[in-house]
C-alpha positions in Angstrom: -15.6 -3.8 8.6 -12.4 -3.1 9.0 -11.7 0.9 10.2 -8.5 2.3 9.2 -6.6 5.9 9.7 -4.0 6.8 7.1 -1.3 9.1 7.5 0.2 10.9 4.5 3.8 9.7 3.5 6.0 10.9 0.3 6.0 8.0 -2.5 8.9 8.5 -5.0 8.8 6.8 -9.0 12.6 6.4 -10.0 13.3 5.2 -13.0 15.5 2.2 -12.9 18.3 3.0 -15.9 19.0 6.2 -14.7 18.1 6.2 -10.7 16.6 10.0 -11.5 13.2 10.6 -9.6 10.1 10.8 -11.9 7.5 11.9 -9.7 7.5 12.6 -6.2 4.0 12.9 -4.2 2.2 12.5 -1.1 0.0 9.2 -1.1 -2.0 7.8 1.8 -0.4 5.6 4.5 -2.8 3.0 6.4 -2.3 2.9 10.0 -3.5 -0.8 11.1 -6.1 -0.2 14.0 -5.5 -0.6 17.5 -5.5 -4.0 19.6 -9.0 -4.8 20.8 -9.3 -4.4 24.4 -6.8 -1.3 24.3 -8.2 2.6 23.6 -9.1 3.5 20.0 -7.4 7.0 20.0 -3.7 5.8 21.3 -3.6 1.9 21.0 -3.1 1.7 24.6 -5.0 -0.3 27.6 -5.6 3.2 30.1 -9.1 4.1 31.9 -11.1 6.8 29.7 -10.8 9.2 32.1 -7.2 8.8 32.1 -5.2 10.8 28.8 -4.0 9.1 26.4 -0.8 8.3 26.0 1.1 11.0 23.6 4.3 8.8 23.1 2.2 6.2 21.8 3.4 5.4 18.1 -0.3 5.1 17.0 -1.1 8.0 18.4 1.8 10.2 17.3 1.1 8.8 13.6 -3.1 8.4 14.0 -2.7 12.1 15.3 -0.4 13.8 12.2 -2.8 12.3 10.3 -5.4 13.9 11.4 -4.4 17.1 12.5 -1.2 17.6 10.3 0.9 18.2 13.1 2.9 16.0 16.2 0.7 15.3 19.3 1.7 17.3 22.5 0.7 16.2 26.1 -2.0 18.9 26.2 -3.2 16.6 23.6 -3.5 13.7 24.8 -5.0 15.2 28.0 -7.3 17.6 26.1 -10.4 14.9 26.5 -10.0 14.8 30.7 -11.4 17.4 33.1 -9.3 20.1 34.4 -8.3 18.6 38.0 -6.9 15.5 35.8 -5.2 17.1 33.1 -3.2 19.2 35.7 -2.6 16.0 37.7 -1.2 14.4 35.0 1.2 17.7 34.0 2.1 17.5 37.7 3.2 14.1 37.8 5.5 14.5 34.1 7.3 17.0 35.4 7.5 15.7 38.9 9.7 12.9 36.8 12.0 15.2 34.9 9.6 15.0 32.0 8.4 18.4 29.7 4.7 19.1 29.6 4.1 19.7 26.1 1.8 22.2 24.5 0.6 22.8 20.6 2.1 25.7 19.1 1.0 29.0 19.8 -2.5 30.1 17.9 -3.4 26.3 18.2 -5.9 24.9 20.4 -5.1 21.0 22.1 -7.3 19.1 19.9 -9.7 16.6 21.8 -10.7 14.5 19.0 -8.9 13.1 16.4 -12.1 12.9 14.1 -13.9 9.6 12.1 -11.8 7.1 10.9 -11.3 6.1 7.0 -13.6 3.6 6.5 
C-alpha cells in the first residue's frame, strides 16, 4: 500500500462567464512518498543518526503538513543526540549559514507523526 502525506493547499471554484470566485477552501494536497533507499522523513539518502535535511522540498512540505508551520534546522536535528545536533549547528554556521530555531513557545518537533494511509 501506498503511504501518502498531504499538505493543505487553497482550491478556488470560479465561475467561467464571469471569472468571480465561488468558493474558496483549503483541500488536501498529496505529497508523493519518498525514493526507496532515501530517509522517509526528508526524501534524502543521509545516515539516521545524521539530521535530516531541512531544505529538503519534501521535508519542508511533509513538515507544514504535519505541524502547520515551516521546518527549522533544530528540526531536522531534533531526532540526533546533543553532541550531533551541536555539530551540525557548528558546521552551518562555520559556512556562513543561520542555524534555525522554531518560534518562541514552540518546541523542535522530532517526529513528523503517521502517514495518511
Amino acid at each position: 500500500m501506498t503511504r501518502m502525506r498531504t499538505v493543505p493547499v487553497e482550491m478556488q471554484t470560479i465561475d467561467a462567464s464571469t471569472g468571480k470566485v465561488i468558493e474558496q477552501r483549503a483541500v488536501p494536497f498529496n505529497i508523493l512518498p519518498p525514493a526507496k533507499g532515501t530517509c522517509e522523513v526528508c526524501a534524502v539518502k543521509h545516515d539516521v543518526l545524521l539530521p535530516h535535511n531541512a531544505q529538503s522540498l519534501y521535508y519542508q512540505y511533509a513538515f507544514y503538513g504535519a505541524v502547520g508551520r515551516w521546518p527549522t534546522w533544530a528540526d531536522a536535528a531534533a531526532h540526533c543526540d546533543d553532541a550531533m545536533a551541536e555539530r551540525w549547528r557548528k558546521t552551518l554556521e562555520g559556512m556562513g549559514h543561520k542555524w534555525t530555531r522554531p518560534p518562541d513557545g514552540f518546541l523542535p518537533v522530532r517526529d513528523l507523526g503517521p502517514e495518511v494511509v
